[in-house]
N, C-alpha and C positions, 0 to 999 in steps of 0.2 A: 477477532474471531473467537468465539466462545468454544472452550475448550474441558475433557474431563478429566478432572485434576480427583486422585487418590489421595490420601492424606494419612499417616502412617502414624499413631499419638496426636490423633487429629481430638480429639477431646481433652487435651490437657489444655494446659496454659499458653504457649505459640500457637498450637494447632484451634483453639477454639476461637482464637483472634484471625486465623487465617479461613477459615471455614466460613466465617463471617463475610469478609471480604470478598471470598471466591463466589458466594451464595448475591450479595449485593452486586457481582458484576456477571450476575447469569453465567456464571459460570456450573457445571454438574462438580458440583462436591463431594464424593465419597470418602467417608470418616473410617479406619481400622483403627481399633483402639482393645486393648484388653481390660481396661477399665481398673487394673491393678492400683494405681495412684487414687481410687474414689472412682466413686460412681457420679459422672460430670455430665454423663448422655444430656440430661436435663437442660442442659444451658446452648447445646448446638443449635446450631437456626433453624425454621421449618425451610424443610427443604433439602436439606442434607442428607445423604443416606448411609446409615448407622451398619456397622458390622463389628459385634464383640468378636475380637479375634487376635490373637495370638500372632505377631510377625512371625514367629519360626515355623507356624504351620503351612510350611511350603507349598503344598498341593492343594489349603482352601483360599491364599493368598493369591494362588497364579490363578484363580478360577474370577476372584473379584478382580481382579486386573485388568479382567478381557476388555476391551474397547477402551481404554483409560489412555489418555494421551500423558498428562506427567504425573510421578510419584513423587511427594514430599515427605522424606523419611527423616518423621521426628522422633518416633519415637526410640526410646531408650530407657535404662534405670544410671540418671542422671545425677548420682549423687555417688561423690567422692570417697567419703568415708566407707561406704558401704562397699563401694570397690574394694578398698582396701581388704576389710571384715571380711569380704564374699565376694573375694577374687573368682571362682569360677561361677557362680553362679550369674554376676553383672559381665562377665565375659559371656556369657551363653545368648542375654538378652542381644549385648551391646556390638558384639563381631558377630557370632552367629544371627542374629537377628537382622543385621544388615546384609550378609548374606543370600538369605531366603530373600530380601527385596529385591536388593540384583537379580539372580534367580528366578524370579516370578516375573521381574519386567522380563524378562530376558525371552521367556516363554511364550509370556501375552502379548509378543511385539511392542513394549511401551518406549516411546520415543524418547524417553528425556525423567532423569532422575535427579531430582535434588536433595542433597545430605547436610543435615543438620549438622556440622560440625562444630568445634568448641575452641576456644583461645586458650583453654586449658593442656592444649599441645606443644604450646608455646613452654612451660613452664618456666624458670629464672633467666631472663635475660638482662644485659648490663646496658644493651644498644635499646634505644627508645625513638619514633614507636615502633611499635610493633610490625615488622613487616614478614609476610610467607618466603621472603629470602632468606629471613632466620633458620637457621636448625631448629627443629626442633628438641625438646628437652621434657618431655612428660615427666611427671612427678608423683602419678599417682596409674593405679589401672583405671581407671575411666578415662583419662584424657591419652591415654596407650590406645584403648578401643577405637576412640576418637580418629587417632589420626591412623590407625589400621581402615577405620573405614574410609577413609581420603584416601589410602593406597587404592583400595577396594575400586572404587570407582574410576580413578584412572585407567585401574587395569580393567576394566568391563568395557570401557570406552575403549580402549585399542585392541581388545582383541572379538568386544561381539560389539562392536559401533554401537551402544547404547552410548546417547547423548547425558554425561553428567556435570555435575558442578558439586563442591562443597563451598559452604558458606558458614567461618567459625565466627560464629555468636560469642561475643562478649558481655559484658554484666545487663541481662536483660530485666525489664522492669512492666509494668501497667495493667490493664484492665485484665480481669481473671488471674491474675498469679495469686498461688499460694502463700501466704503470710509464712507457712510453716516450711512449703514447697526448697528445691535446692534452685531454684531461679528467685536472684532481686534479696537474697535472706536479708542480710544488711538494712536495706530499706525496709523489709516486712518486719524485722526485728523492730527499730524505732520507730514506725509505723504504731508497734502493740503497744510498747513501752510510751509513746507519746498519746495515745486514747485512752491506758491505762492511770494518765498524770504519774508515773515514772521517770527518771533519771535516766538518759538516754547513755550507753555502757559503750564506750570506744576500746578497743584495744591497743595498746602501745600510747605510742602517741597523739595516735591519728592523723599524722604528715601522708600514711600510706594511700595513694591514689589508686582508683579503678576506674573506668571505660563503661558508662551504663549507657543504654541503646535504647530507646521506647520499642516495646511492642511493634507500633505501627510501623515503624521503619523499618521493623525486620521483614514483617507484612509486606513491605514493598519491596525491598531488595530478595528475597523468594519470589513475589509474584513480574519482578523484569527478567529477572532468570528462568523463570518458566519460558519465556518468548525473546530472550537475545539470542543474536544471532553469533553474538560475539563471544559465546561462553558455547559449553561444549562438549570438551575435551580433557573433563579431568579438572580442569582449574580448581584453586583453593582461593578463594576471595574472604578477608575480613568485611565485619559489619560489628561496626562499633558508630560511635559519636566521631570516633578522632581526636574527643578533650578528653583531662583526665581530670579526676573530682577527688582533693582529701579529704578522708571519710569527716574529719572534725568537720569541714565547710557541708559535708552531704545532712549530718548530723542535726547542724543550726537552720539548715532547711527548713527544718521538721519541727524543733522543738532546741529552746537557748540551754535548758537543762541538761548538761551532759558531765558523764565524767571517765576518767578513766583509768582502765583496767591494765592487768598483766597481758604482754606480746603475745602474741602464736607465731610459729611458724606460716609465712606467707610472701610470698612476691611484693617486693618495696614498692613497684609503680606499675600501672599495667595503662596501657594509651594504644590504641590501634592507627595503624596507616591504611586509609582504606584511598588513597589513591589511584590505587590497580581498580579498586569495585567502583570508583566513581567514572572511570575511563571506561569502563566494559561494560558497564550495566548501566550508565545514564541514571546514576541512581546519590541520593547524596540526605543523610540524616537533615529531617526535617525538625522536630520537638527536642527543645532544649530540655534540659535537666530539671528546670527551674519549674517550667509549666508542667512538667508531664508530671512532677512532685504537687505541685499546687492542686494541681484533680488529683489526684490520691488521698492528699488531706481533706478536701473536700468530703471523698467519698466515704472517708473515715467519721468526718463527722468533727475533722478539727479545726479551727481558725488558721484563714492564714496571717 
């Protein structure tokens, strides 16, 4: 059943891989996007239909809503650091902006909300993987907003029956991500440095693993959760790989020259349990690590 899906940051990097998708399965795409991250209108597919627009503008947001069966609320200012710097101001985008979503579904009768959430709610755990039965332990305000927005949506669900879900994305990666963007850095970092014939720069050791997820798969577990019957109600489902990659072996993917640098502060391992999102959504990471690297090199221009 063909259905009108809003898309909320539907121009950036997730959202122009999912607009893609929605547009190839007749599906009516509608793009809100403020275009603040660059002006990307240019790369949506014919047939999507564009609104420069502000989430917090609550009264032009519930006006595009009207008729829209689910909303996919990507967008945000997804970068940690700047949380930090500019606590209130990524507070206004990141809480307040998901608010005026609920809020305009809420208005427009929209059936069903899906929320970009982040693994970055997770912050230091010692138990691995990763699962939503953990506390959480944010370590930053952006991944605070994050999982404010997951309350968010519970509570929209029990108290005005808007059907929602959050789905925390973990190290996402593929077609369209920015090189400089705060999705995949790691990878677009060696990416530059290996096109550049560079020294690819690990920090620490490189023992430290992380969770990357192709694009496409995220694509898909948003687009089962637009139509399960089994999600709903609030749930928090990971979407990851389920392996985890040391950045040294993500590294030699790319390029054998590497070396390395002084520690940062960061999470020693990071692995999701997506077992809950494999039961509830019929849904299970397809593109390995390996391949979804190997077109990337490609597309860079590098041997593999």
């Amino acid at each position: 059943m063909n259905k009108t899906f809003l898309v909320t940051g539907g121009a950036g990097f997730i959202g122009t891989n999912l607009v893609e998708k929605l547009v190839e399965a007749d599906h009516k795409a509608i793009v809100v996007d403020d275009l603040s991250a660059g002006d990307n209108q240019s790369r949506l597919p014919a047939g999507a239909i564009f609104h420069k627009l502000d989430v917090r503008n609550t009264e032009a947001l519930t006006a595009v809503c009207k008729g829209v069966d689910v909303i996919v609320h990507l967008a945000a200012l997804p970068r940690v650091q700047f949380s930090i710097d500019e606590p209130l101001a990524a507070h206004d985008v990141n809480v307040n902006g998901t608010l005026s979503v609920l809020e305009s579904a809420r208005a427009a009768g929209v059936k069903r909300v899906i929320f970009a959430a982040s693994a970055a709610a997770y912050g230091d755990q010692e138990i691995m993987p990763l699962s939503t039965n953990l506390p959480a332990q944010p370590k930053s305000p952006y991944a605070l907003h994050k999982l404010v927005g997951e309350e968010m949506m519970k509570l929209w669900s029990e108290l005005y029956g808007i059907q929602t879900v959050s789905l925390r994305f973990f190290n996402v990666y593929g077609p369209h991500f920015d090189p400089e963007g705060p999705y995949a850095l790691v990878i677009g970092r060696f990416l530059k440095l290996a096109v550049n014939k560079e020294t690819l720069t690990v920090t620490g050791d490189g023992t430290q693993t992380r969770d990357f997820i192709h694009v496409f798969d995220i694509v898909n577990a948003i687009m089962k959760s637009s139509s399960s019957d089994s999600v709903g109600a609030g749930e928090v489902l990971n979407v990851g790989s389920g392996e985890q990659t040391a950045i040294n072996d993500l590294a030699r993917m790319i390029r054998d020259d590497i070396e390395h640098v002084a520690p940062r502060v960061e999470p020693k391992y990071t692995v999701a349990d997506v077992a809950d999102t494999k039961k509830l959504l019929g849904w299970k990471p397809e593109i390995s690590l390996v391949d979804g690297i190997s077109v990337l090199k490609k597309e860079a221009g590098l041997a593999d």
